[in-house]
NUGUTI-74768 format. One record per residue (C-alpha): residue in one letter; chain; x, z, y. Coordinates in Angstrom, 2 decimals. Each point is the difference from the previous one (the first is absolute). Layout:
<titors>
rest / kette / xx / zz / yy
a / A / X / Z / Y
...
</titors>
This chain:
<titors>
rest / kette / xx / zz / yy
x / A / -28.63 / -12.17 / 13.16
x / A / -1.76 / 0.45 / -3.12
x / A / 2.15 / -2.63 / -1.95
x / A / 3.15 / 1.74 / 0.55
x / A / -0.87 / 3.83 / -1.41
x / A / 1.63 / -0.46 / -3.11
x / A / 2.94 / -1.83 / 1.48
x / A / 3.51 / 1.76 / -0.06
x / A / 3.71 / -1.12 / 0.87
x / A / 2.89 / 1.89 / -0.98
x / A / 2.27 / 1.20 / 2.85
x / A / 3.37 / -0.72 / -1.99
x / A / 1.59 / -2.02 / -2.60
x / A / 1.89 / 2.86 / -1.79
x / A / -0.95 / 1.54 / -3.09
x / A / -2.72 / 2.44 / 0.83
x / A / 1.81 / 3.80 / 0.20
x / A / -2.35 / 1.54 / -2.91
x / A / 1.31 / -2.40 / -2.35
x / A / 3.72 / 0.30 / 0.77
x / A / -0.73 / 4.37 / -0.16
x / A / -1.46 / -0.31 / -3.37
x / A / 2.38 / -3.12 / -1.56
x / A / 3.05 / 2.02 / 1.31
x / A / -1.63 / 3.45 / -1.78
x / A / -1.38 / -1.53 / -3.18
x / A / 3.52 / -1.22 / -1.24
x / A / 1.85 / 3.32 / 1.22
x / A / -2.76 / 1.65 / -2.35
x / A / 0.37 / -2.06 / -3.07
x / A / 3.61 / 0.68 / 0.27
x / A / -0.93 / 3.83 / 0.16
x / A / -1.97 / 0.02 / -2.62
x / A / 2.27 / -1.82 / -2.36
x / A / 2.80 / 2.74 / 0.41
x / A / -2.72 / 2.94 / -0.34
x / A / -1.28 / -2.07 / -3.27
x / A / 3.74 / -0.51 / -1.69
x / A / 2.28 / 2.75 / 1.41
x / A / -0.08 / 3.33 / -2.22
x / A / -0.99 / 2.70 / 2.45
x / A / -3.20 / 0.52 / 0.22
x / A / 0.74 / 3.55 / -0.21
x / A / 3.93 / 2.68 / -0.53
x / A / -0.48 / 2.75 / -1.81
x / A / 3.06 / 2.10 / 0.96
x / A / 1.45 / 3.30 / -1.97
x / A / -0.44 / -0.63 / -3.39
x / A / 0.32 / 2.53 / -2.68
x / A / 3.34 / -0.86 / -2.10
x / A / 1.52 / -2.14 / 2.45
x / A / 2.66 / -0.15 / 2.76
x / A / -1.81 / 1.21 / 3.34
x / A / 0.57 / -3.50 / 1.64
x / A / -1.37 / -1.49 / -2.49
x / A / -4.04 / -1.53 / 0.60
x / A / -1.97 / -2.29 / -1.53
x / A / -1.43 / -3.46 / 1.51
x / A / -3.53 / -0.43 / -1.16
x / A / -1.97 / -3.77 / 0.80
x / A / -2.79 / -1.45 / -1.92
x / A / 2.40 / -2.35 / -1.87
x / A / 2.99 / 1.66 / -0.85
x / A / 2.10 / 3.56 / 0.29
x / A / 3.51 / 0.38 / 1.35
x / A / 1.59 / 3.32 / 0.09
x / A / 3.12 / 0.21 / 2.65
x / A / 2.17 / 2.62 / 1.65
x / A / 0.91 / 0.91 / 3.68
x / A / 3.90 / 0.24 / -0.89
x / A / 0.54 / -3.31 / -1.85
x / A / -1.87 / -3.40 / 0.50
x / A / -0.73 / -0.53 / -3.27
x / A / -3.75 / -0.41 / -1.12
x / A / -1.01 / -0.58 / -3.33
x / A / -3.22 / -1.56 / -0.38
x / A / -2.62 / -0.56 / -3.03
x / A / -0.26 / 3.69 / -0.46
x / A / -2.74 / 0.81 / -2.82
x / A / -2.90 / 1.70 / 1.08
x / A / -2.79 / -0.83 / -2.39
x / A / -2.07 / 2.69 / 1.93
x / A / 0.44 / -1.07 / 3.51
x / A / -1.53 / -3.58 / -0.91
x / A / -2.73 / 0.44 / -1.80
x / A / -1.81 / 2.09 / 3.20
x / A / -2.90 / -2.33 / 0.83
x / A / 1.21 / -0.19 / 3.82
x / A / 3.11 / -1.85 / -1.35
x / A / -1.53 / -2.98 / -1.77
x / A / -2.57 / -0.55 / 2.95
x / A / 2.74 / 0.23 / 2.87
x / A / 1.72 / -2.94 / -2.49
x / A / -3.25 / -1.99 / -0.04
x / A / -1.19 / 0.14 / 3.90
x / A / 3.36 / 0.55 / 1.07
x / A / 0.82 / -4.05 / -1.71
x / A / -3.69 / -1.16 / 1.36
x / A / 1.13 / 1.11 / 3.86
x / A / 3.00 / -2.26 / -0.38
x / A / -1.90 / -2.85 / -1.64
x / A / -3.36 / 0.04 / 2.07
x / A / 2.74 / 0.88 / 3.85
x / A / 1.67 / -3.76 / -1.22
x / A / -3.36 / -1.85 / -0.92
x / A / -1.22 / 1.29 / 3.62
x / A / 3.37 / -0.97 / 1.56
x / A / -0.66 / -3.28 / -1.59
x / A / -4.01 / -0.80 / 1.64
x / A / 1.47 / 1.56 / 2.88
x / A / 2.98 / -2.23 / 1.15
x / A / -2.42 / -3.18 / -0.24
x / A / -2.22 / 1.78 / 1.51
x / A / 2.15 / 0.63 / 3.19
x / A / 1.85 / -3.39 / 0.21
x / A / 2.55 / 0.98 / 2.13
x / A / 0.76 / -3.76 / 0.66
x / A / -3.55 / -1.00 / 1.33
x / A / -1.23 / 1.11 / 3.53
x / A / -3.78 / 1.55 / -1.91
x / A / 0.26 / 2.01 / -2.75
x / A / -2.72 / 0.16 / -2.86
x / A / -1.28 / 3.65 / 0.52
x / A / -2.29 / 0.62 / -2.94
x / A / 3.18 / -0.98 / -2.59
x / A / 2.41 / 2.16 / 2.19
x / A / -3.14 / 2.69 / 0.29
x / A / -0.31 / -0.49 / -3.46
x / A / 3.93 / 0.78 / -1.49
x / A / 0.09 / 2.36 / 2.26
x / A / -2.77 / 1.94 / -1.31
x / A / 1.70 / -0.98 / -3.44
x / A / 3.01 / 2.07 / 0.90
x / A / -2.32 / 2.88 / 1.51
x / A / -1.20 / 0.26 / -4.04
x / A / 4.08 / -0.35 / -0.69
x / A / 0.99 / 3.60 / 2.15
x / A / -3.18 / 1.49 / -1.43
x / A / 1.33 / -0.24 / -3.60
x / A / 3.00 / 1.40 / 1.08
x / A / -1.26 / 2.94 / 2.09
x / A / -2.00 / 1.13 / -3.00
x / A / 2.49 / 0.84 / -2.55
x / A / 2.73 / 1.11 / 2.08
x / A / -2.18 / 2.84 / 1.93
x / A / -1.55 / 0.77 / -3.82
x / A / 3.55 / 0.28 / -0.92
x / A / 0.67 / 2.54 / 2.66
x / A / -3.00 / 2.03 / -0.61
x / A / 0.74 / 0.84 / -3.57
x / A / 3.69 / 0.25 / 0.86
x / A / 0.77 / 2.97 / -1.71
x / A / -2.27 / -0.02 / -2.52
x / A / 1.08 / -2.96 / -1.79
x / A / 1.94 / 0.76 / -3.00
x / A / 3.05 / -0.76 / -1.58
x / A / 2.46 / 1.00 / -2.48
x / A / 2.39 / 1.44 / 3.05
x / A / -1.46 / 2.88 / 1.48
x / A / 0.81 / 1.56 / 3.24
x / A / -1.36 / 1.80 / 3.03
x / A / 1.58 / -2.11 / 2.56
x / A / -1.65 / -3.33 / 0.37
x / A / 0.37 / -2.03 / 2.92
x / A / -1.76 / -3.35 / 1.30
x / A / 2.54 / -3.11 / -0.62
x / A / 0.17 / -2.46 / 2.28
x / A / -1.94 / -3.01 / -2.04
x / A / -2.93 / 2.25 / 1.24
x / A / 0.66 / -0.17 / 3.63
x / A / 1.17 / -3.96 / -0.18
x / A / -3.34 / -0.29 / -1.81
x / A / -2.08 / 1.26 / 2.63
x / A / 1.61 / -1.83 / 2.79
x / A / -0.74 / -3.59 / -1.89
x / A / -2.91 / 0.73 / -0.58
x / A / -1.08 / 1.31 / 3.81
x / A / 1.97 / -3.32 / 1.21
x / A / -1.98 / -1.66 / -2.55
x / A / -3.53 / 1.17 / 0.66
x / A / 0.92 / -0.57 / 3.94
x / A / 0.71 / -3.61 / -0.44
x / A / -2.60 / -0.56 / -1.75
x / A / -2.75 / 1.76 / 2.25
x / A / 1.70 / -1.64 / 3.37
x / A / -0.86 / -3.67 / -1.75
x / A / -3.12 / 0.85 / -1.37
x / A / -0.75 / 0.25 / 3.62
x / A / 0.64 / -3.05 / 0.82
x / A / -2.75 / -1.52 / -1.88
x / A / -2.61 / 1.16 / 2.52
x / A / 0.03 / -0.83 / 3.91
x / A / 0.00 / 3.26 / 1.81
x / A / 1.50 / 1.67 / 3.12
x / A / -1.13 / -2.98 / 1.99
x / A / 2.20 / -2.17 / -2.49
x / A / 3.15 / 1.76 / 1.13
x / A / 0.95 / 1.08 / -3.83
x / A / 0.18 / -3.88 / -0.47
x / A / 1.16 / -1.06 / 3.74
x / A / -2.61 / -1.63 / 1.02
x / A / -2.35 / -0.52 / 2.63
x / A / -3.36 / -0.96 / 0.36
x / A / 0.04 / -3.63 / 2.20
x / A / -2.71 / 1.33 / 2.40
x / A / 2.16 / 2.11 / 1.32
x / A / 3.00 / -2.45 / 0.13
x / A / -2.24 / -2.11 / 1.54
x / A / -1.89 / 2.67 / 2.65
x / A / 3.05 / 0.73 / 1.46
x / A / 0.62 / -3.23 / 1.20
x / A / -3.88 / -0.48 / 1.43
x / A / 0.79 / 3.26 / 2.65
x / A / 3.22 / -1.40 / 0.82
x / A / -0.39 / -1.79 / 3.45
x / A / 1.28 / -3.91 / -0.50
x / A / 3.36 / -1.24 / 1.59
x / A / -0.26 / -1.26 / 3.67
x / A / -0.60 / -3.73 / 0.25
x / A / 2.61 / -1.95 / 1.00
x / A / -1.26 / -3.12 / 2.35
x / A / 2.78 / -2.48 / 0.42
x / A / -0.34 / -2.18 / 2.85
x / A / 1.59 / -3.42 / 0.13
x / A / 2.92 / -1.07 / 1.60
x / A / -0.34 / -3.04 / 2.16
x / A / 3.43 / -1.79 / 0.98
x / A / 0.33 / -2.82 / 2.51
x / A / 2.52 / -2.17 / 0.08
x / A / 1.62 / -0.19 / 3.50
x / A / 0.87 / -3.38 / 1.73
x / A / 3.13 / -0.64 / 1.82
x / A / -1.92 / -2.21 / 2.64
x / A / -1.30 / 1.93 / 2.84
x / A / -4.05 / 0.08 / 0.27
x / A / 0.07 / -0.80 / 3.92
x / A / 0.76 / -3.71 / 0.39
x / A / 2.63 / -0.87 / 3.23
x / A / 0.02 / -3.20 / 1.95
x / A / 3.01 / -1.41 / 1.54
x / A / -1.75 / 0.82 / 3.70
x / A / -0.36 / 3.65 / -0.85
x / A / 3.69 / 0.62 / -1.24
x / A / 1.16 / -2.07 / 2.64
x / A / -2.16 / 2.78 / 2.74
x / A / 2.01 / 2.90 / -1.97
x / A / 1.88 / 2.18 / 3.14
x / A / 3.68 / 0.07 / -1.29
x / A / 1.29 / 3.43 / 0.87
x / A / 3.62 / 0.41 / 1.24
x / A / 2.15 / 2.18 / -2.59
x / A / 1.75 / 2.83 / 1.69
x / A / 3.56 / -0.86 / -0.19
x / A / 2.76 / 2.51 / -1.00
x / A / 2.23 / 1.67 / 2.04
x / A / 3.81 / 1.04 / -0.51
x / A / -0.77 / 4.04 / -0.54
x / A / -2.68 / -1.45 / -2.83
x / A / -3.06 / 0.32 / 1.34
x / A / -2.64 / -2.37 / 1.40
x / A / -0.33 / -1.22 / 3.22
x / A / -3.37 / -0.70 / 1.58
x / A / -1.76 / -3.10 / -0.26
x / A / -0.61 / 0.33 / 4.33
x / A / 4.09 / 0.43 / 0.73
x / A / 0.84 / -2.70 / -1.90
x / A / -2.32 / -2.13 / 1.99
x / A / 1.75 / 1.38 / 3.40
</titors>
């Protein structure tokens, strides 16, 4: 049927399952990349010259703590003129503030987008926020693994030999894989593919051919029921001549041991 081609019915009511993988990932990811953005430990640098050997320092791109493995006391806002003025540090600040800003903006065109509380969603704004928060892990992805690349080359005042990945690094690259996840699995969504299963649909010529091979229910032929009402008068009509010729048989009478005697002995 060449009306029906472009024709397609979704199988279910639910929220379709790319959009509740990447709305459940983009938020986990925003939260990930807020701690990697504001927690001071973006890299330890352990046995310092000078200093107590538990002693390390907490380097981030916003601030410097040093603390100790015997006590829990950290002192933050550590000067180190030299650390911050590397050129990774102020562009980490800039893209690592963009991620966060651009993940909530896509967040934002997404959740319309979705409308969990309609039965069809409006797949070029989800498609679109999610390739919004696609951009969002990008910017994250690229200062964190430049970061790690010129790990031990970046100076500071604090010298040492034993520098270690911190773990804003690692929560960095997880929020922004989650991110960049999300976003591809609703970008996909905008186009029709797999036979529509990405979106849960099906095509109606299909819905529709599968009922045309089927073989149709039996018919069922009801026949009518036809009642007659009896009469309590007797269809052979009796004159007074014939029930007056009616033989009038003798009843066997009974005898003492109670059974019936024959009609012949009792005529004897």
């Amino acid at each position: 049927m060449p009306g029906n081609t472009e024709e397609w019915i979704r199988t279910s009511r639910r929220t379709p399952g790319i959009f509740i993988f990447g709305m459940v990932l983009s938020p986990c990811g925003l939260l990930l990349d807020l701690i990697a953005t504001v927690a001071p430990n973006w890299r330890t640098i352990n046995t310092i010259a000078g200093r107590p050997t538990d002693t390390y320092l907490e380097q981030g791109i916003w601030d410097m703590c040093q603390a100790s493995a015997s006590s829990q006391t950290v002192q933050c806002n550590q000067p180190d003129t030299i650390y911050f003025q590397n050129q990774i540090i102020p562009i980490a600040q800039g893209l690592m503030v963009a991620s966060l800003i651009v993940t909530l903006i896509g967040l934002g065109t997404a959740i319309p987008g979705v409308r969990c509380w309609r039965d069809h969603p409006n797949w070029v704004v989800a498609g679109l926020g999610g390739l919004i928060i696609f951009l969002s892990g990008v910017l994250t992805i690229i200062p964190i693994a430049w970061y790690t690349n010129i790990l031990q080359n970046i100076t500071a005042t604090t010298t040492s030999n034993d520098i270690r990945v911190g773990y804003c690094i690692v929560l960095g690259y997880i929020g922004g894989i989650f991110e960049v996840l999300g976003g591809i699995v609703m970008v996909v969504g905008m186009c029709r593919c797999c036979g529509g299963k990405n979106r849960g649909e099906t095509h109606v010529v299909e819905n529709t051919a599968h009922f045309r091979h089927t073989k149709p229910p039996p018919r069922r032929i009801e026949v009518p029921s036809i009642s007659r009402t009896r009469s309590t008068a007797s269809s052979v009509p009796y004159s007074q001549d014939s029930m007056a010729e009616e033989v009038d048989f003798p009843r066997a009478k009974t005898t003492s041991y109670g059974g019936r005697k024959p009609a012949y002995d009792a005529d004897l």
